[in-house]
The first five atom37 places (N, CA, C, CB, O) and aatype in JSON, in Angstrom:
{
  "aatype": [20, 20, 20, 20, 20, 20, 20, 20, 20, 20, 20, 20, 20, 20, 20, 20, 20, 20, 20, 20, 20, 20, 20, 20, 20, 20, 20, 20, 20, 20, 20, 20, 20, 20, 20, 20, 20, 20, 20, 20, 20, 20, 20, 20, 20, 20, 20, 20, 20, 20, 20, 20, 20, 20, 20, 20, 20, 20, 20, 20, 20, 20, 20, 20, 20, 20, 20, 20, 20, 20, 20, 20, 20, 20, 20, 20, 20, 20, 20, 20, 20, 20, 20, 20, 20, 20, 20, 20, 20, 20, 20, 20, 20, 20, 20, 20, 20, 20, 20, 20, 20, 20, 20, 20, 20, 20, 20, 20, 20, 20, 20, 20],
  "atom_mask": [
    [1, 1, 1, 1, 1],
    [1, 1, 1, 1, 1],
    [1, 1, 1, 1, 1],
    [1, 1, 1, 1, 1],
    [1, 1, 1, 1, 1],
    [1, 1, 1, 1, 1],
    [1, 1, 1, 1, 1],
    [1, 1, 1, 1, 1],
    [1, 1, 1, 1, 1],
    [1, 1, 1, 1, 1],
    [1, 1, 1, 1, 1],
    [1, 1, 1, 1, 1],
    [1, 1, 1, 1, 1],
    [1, 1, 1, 1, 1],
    [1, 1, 1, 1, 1],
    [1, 1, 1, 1, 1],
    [1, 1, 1, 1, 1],
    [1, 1, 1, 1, 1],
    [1, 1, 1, 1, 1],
    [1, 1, 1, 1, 1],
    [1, 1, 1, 1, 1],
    [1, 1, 1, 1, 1],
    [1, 1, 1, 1, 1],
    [1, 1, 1, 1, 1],
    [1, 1, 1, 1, 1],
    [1, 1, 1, 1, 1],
    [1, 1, 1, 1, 1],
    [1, 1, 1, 1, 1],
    [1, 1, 1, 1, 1],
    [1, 1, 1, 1, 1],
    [1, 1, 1, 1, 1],
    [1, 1, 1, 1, 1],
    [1, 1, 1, 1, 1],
    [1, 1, 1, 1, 1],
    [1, 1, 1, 1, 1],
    [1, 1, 1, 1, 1],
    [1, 1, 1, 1, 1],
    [1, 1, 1, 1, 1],
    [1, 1, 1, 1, 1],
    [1, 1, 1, 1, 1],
    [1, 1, 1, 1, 1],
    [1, 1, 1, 1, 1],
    [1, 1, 1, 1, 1],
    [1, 1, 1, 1, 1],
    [1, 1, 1, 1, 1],
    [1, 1, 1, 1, 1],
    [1, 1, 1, 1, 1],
    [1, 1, 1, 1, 1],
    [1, 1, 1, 1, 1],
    [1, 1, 1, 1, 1],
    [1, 1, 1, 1, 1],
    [1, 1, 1, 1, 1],
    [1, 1, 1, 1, 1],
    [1, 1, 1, 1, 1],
    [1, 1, 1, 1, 1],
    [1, 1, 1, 1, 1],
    [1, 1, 1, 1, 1],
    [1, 1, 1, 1, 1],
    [1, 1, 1, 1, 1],
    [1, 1, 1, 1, 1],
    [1, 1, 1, 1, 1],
    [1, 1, 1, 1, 1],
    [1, 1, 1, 1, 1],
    [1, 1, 1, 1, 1],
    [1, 1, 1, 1, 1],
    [1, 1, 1, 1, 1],
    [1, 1, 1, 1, 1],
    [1, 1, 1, 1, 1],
    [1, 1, 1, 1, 1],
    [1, 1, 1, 1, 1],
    [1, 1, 1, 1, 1],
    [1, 1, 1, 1, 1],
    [1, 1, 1, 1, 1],
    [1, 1, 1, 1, 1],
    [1, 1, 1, 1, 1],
    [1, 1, 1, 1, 1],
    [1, 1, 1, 1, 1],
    [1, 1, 1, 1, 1],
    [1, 1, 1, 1, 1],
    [1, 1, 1, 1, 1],
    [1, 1, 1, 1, 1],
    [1, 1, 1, 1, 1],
    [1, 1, 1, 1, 1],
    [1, 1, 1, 1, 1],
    [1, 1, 1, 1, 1],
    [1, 1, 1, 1, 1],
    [1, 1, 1, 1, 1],
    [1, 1, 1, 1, 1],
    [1, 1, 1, 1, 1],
    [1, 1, 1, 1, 1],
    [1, 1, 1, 1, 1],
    [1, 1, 1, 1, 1],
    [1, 1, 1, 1, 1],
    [1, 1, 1, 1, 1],
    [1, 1, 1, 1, 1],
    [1, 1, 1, 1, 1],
    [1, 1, 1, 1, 1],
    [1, 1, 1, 1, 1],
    [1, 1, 1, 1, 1],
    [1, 1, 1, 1, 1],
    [1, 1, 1, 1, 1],
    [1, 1, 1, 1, 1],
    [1, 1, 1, 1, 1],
    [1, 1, 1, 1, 1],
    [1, 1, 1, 1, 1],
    [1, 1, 1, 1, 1],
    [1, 1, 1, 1, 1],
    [1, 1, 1, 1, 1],
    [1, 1, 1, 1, 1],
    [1, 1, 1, 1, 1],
    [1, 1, 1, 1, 1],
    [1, 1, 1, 1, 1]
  ],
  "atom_positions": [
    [[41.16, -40.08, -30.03], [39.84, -39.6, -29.67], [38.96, -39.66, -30.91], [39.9, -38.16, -29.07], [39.44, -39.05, -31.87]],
    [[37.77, -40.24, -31.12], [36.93, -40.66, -32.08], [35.75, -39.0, -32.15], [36.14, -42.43, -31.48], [35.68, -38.15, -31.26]],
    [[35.1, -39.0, -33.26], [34.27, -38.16, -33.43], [33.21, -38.11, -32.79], [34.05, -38.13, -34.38], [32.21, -38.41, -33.43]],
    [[33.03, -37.73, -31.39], [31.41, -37.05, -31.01], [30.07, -37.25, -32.05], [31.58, -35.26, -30.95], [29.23, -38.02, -32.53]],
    [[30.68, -35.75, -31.98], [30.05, -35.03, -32.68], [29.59, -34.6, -34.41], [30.49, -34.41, -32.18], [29.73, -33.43, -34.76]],
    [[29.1, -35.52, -35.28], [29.17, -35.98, -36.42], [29.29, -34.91, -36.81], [28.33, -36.77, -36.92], [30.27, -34.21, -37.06]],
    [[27.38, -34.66, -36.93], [26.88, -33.75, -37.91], [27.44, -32.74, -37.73], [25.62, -33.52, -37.98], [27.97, -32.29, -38.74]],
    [[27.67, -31.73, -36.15], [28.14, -30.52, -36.03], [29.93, -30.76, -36.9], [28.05, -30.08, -34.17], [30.4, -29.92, -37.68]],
    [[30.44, -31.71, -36.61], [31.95, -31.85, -37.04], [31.8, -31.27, -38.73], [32.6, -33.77, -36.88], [32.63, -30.51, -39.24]],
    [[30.53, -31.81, -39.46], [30.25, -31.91, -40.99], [29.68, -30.83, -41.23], [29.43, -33.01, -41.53], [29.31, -30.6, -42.38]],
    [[29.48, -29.97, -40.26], [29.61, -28.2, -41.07], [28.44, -27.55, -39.8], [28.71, -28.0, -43.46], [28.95, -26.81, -38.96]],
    [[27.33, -27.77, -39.73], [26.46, -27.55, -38.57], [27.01, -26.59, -37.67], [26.21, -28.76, -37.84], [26.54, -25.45, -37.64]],
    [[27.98, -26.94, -36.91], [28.79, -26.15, -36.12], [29.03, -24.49, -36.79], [30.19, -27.02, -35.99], [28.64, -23.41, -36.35]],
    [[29.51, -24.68, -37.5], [30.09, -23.59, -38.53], [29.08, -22.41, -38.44], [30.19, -24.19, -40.2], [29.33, -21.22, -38.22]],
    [[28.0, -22.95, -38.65], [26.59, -21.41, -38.57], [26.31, -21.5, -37.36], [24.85, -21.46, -39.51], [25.14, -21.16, -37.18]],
    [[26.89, -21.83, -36.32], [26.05, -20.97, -35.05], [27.39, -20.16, -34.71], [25.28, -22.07, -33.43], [28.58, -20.14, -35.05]],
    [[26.38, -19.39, -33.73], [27.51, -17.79, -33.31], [28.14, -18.61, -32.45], [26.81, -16.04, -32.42], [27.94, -19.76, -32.08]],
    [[29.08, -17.64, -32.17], [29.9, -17.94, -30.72], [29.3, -18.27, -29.76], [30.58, -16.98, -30.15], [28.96, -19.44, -29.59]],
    [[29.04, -17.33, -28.94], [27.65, -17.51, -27.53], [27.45, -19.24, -27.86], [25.52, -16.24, -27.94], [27.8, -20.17, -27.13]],
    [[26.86, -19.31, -29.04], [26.22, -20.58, -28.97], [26.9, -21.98, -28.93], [25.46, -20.6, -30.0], [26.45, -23.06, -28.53]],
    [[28.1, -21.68, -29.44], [29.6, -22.41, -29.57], [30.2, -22.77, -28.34], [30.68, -21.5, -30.25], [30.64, -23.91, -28.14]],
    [[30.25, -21.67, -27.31], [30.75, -21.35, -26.31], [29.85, -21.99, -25.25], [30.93, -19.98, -26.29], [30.44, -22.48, -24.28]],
    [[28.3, -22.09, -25.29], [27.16, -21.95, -24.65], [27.45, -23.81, -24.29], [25.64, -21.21, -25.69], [27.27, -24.39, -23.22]],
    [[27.97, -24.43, -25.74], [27.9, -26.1, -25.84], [28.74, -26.31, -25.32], [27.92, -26.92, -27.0], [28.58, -27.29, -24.6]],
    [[30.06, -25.72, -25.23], [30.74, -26.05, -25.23], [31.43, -26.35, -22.84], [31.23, -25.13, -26.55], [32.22, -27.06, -22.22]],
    [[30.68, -25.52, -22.6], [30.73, -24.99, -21.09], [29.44, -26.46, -20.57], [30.0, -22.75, -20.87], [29.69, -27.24, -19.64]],
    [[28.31, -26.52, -21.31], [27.24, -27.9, -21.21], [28.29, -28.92, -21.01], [26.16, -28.32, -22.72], [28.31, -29.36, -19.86]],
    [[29.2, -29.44, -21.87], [29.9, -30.22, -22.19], [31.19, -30.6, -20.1], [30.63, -29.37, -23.93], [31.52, -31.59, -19.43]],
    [[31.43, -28.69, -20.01], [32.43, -28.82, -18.61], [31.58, -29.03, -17.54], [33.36, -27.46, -18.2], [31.94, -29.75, -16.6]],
    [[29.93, -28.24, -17.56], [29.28, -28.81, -16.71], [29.32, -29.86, -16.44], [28.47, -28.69, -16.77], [29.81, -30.07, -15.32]],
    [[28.9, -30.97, -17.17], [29.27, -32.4, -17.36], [30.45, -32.91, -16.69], [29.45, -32.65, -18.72], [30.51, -33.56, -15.65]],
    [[31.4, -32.5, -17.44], [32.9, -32.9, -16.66], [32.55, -32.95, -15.39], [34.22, -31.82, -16.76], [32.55, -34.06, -14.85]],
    [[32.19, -31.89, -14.7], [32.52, -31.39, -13.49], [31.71, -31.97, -12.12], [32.34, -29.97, -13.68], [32.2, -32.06, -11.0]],
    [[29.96, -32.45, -12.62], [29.32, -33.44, -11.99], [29.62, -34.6, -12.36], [28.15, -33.36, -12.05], [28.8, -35.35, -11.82]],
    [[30.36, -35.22, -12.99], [31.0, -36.71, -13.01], [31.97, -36.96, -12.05], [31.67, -37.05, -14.3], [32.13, -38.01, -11.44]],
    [[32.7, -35.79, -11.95], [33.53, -35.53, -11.31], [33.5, -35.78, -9.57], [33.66, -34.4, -11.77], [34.18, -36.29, -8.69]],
    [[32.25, -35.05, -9.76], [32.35, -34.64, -8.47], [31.34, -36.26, -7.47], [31.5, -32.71, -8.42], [31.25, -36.62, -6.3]],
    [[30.83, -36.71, -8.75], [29.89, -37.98, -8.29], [31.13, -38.89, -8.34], [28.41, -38.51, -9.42], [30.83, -40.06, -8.1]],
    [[32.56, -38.66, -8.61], [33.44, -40.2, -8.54], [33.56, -40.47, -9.44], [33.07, -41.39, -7.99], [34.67, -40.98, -9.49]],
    [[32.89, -40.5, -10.81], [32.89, -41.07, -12.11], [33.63, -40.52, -13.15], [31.74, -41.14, -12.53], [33.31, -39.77, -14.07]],
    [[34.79, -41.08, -12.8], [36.2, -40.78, -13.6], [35.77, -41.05, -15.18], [37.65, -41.96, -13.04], [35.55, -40.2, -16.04]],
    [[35.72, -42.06, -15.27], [35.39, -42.11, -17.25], [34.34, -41.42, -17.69], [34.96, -43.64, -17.98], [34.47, -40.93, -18.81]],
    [[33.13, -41.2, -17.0], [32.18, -40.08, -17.18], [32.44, -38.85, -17.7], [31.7, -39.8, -16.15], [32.08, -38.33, -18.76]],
    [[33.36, -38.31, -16.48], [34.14, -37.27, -16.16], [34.95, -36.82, -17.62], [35.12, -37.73, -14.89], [34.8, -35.71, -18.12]],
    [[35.93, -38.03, -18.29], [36.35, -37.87, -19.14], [36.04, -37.92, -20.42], [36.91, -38.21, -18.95], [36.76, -37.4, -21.27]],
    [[35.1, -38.47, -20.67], [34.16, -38.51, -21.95], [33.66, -37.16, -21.78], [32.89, -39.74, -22.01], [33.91, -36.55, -22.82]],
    [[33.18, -36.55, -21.1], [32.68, -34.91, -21.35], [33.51, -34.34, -21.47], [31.97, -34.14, -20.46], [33.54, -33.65, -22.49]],
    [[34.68, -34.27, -20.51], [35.82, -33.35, -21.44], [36.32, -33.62, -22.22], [36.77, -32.95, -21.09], [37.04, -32.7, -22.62]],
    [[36.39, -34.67, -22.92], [36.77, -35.16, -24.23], [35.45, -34.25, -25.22], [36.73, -37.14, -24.26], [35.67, -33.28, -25.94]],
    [[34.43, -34.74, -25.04], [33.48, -33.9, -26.02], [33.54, -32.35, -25.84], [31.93, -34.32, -25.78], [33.28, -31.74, -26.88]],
    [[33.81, -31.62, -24.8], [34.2, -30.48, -24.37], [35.15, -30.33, -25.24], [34.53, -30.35, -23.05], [34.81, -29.61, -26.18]],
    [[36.43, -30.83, -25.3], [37.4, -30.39, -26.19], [37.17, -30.52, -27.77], [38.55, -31.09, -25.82], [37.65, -29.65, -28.5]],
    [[36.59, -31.41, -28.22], [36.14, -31.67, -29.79], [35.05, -30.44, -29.78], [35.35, -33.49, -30.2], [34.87, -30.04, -30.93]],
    [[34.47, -29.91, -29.07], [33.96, -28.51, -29.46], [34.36, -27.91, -29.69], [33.5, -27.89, -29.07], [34.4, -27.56, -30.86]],
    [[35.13, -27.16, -28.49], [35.93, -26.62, -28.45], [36.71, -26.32, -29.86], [36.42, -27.15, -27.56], [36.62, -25.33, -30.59]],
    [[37.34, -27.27, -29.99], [38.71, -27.88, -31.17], [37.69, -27.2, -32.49], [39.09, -30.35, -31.3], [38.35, -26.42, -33.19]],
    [[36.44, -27.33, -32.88], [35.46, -27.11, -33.83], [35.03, -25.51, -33.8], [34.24, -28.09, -33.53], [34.38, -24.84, -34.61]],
    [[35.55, -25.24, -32.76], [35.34, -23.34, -32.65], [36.15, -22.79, -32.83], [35.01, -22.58, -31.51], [36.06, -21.81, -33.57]],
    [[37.64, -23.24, -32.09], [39.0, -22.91, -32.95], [39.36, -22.61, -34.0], [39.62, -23.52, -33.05], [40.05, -21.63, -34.28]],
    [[38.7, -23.87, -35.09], [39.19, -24.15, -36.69], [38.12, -23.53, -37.36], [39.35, -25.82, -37.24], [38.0, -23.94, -38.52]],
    [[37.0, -22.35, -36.9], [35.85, -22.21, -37.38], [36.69, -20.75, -37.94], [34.38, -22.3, -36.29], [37.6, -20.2, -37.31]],
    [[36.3, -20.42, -38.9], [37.32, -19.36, -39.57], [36.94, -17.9, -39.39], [37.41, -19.58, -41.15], [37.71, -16.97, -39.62]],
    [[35.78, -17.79, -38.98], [34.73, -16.4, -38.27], [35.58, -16.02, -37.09], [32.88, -16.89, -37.59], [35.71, -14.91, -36.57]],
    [[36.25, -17.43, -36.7], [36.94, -16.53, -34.85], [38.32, -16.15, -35.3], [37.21, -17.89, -32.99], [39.12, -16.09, -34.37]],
    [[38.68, -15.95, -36.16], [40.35, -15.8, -36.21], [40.65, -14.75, -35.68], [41.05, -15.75, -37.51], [41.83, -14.61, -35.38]],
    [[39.79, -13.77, -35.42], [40.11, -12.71, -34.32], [40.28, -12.81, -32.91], [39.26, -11.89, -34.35], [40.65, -11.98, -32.08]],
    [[39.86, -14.27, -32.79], [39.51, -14.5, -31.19], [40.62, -16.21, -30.77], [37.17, -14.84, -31.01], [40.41, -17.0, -29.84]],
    [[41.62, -16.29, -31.71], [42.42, -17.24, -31.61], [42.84, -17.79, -30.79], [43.06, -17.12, -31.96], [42.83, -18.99, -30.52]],
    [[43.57, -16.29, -29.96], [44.35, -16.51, -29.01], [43.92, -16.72, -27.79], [45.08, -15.71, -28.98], [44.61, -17.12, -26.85]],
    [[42.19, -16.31, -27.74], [41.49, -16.2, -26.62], [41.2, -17.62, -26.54], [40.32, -15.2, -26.62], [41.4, -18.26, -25.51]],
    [[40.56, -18.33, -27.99], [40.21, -19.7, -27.52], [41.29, -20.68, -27.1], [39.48, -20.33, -28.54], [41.29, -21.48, -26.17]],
    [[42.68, -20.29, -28.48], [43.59, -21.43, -27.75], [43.57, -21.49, -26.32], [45.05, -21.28, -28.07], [43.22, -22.44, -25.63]],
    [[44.04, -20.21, -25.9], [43.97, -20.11, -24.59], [43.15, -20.66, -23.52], [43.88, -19.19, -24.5], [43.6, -21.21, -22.51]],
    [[42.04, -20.48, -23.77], [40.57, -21.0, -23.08], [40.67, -22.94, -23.03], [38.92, -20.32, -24.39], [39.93, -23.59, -22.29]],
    [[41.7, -23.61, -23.96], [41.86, -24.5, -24.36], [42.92, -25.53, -23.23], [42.2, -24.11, -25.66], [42.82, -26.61, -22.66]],
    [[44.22, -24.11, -23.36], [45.2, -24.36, -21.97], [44.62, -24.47, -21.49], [46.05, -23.7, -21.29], [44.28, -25.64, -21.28]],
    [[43.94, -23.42, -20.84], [43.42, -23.38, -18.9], [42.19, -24.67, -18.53], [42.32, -21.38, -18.41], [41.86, -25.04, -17.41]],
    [[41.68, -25.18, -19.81], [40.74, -26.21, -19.47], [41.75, -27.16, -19.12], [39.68, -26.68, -20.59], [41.88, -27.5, -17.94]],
    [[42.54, -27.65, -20.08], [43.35, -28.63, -19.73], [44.16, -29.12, -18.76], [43.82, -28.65, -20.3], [44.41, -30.22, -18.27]],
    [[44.65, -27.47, -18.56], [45.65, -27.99, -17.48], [44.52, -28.09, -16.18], [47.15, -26.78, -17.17], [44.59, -29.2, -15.66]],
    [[43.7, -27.36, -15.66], [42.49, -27.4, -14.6], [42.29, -28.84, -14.48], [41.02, -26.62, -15.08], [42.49, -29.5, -13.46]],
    [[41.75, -29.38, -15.93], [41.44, -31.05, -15.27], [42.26, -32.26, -15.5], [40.13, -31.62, -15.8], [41.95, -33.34, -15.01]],
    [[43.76, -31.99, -16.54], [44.26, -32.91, -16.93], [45.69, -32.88, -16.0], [44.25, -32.86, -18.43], [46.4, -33.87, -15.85]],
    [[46.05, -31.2, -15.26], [47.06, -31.5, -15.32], [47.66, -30.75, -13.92], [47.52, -31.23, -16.66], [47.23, -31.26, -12.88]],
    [[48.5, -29.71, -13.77], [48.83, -29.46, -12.1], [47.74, -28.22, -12.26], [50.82, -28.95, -11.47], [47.69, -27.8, -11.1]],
    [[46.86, -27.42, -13.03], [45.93, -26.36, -12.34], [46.92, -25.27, -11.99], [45.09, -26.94, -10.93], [46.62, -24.86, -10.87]],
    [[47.75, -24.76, -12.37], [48.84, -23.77, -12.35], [48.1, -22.34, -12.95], [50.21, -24.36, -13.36], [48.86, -21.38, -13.16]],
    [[47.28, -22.25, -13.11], [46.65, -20.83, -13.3], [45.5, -20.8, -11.99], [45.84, -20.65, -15.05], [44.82, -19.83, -11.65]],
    [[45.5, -21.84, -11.55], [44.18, -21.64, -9.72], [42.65, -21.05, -10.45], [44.98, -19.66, -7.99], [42.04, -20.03, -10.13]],
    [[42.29, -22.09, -11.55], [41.33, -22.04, -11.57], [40.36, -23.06, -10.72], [41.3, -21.96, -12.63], [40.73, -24.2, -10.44]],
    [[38.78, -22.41, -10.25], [38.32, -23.68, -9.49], [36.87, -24.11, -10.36], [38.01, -23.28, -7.63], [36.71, -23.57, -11.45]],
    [[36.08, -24.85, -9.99], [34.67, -25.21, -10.64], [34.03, -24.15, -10.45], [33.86, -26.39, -10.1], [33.12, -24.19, -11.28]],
    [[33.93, -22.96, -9.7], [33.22, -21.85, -9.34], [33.76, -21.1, -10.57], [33.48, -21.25, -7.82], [32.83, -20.68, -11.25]],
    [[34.83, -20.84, -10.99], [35.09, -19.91, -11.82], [34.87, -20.35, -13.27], [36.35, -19.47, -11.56], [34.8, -19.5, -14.16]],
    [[34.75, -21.77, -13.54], [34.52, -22.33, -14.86], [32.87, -22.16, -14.63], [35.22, -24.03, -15.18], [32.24, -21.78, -15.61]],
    [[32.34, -22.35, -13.74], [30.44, -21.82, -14.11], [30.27, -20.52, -14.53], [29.31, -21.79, -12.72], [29.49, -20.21, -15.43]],
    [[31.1, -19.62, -13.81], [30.74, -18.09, -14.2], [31.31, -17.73, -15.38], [31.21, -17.04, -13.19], [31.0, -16.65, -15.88]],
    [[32.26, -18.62, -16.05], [32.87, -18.13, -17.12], [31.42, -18.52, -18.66], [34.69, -19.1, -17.17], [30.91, -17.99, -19.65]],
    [[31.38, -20.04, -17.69], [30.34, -20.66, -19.47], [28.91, -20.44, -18.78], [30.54, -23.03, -20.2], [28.09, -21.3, -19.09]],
    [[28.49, -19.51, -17.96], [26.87, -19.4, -17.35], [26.67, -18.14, -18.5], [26.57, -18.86, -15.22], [25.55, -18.06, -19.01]],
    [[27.61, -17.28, -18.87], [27.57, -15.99, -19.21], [27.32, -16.21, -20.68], [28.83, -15.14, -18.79], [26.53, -15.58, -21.39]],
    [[28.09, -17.18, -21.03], [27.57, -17.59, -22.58], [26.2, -18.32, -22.74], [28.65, -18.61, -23.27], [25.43, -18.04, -23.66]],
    [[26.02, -18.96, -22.11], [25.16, -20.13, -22.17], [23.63, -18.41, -21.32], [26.02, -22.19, -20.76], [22.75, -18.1, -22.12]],
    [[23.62, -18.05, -20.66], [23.16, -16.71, -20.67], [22.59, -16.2, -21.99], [24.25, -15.88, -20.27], [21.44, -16.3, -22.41]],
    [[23.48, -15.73, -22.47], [23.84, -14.58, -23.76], [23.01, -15.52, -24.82], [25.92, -14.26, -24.27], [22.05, -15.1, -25.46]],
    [[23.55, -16.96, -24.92], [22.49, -18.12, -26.0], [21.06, -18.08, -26.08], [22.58, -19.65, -25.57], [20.33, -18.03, -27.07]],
    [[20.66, -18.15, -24.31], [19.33, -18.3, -24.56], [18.19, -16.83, -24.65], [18.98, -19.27, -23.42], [17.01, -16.56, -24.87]],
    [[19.47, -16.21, -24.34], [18.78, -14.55, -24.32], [18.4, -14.6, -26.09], [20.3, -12.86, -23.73], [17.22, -14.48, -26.45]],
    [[19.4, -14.77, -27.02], [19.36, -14.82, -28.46], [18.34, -15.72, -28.95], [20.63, -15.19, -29.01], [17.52, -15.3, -29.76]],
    [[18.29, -17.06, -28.5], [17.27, -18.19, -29.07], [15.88, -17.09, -28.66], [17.34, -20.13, -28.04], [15.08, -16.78, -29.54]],
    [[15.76, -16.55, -27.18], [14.12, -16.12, -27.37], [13.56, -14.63, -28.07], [13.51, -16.09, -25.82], [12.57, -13.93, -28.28]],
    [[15.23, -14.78, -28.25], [14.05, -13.21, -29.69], [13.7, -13.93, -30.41], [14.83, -11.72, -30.92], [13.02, -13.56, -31.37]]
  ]
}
């Protein structure tokens, strides 16, 4: 998997909060999820591919080490949902309400 995401990869990433981390990172499953749903398998997978290189960039961001286990985690359940048998019964309804709340919380912050 090749680099997306340059500049954020080259430190960028690093100064935004979570919310905002989280906020890109759910943009990214939206994506997945209308490719998806339009038929467009490589579409489909190029966003969760960039979904995960976010992701992967919020992980290694050294501010969350309190929140490790939550992202690895958050990391499983994406994967297995679109790559693999979906053994935790997550559906597209529950991945909107999960990244609406961040992506929420982002733009509540951008307009102070």
């Amino acid at each position: 998997m090749t680099v997306v995401h340059r500049d954020l990869a080259a430190g960028r990433w690093f100064g935004l909060p979570l919310v905002e981390q989280l906020a890109h990172v759910g943009s990214e499953i939206e994506r997945t999820m209308h490719w998806h749903a339009k038929g467009n398998a490589e579409y489909a997978r190029r966003a969760f591919e960039r979904a995960l290189e976010l992701l992967d960039l919020t992980i290694a961001d050294v501010k969350h080490r309190s929140r490790l286990r939550e992202l690895t985690r958050l990391r499983e359940v994406l994967v297995d949902f679109f790559w693999f048998d979906n053994r935790y019964g997550s559906t597209d309804e529950s991945w909107h309400r999960y990244f609406h709340a961040f992506s929420h919380a982002a733009a509540r912050s951008r307009s102070r």
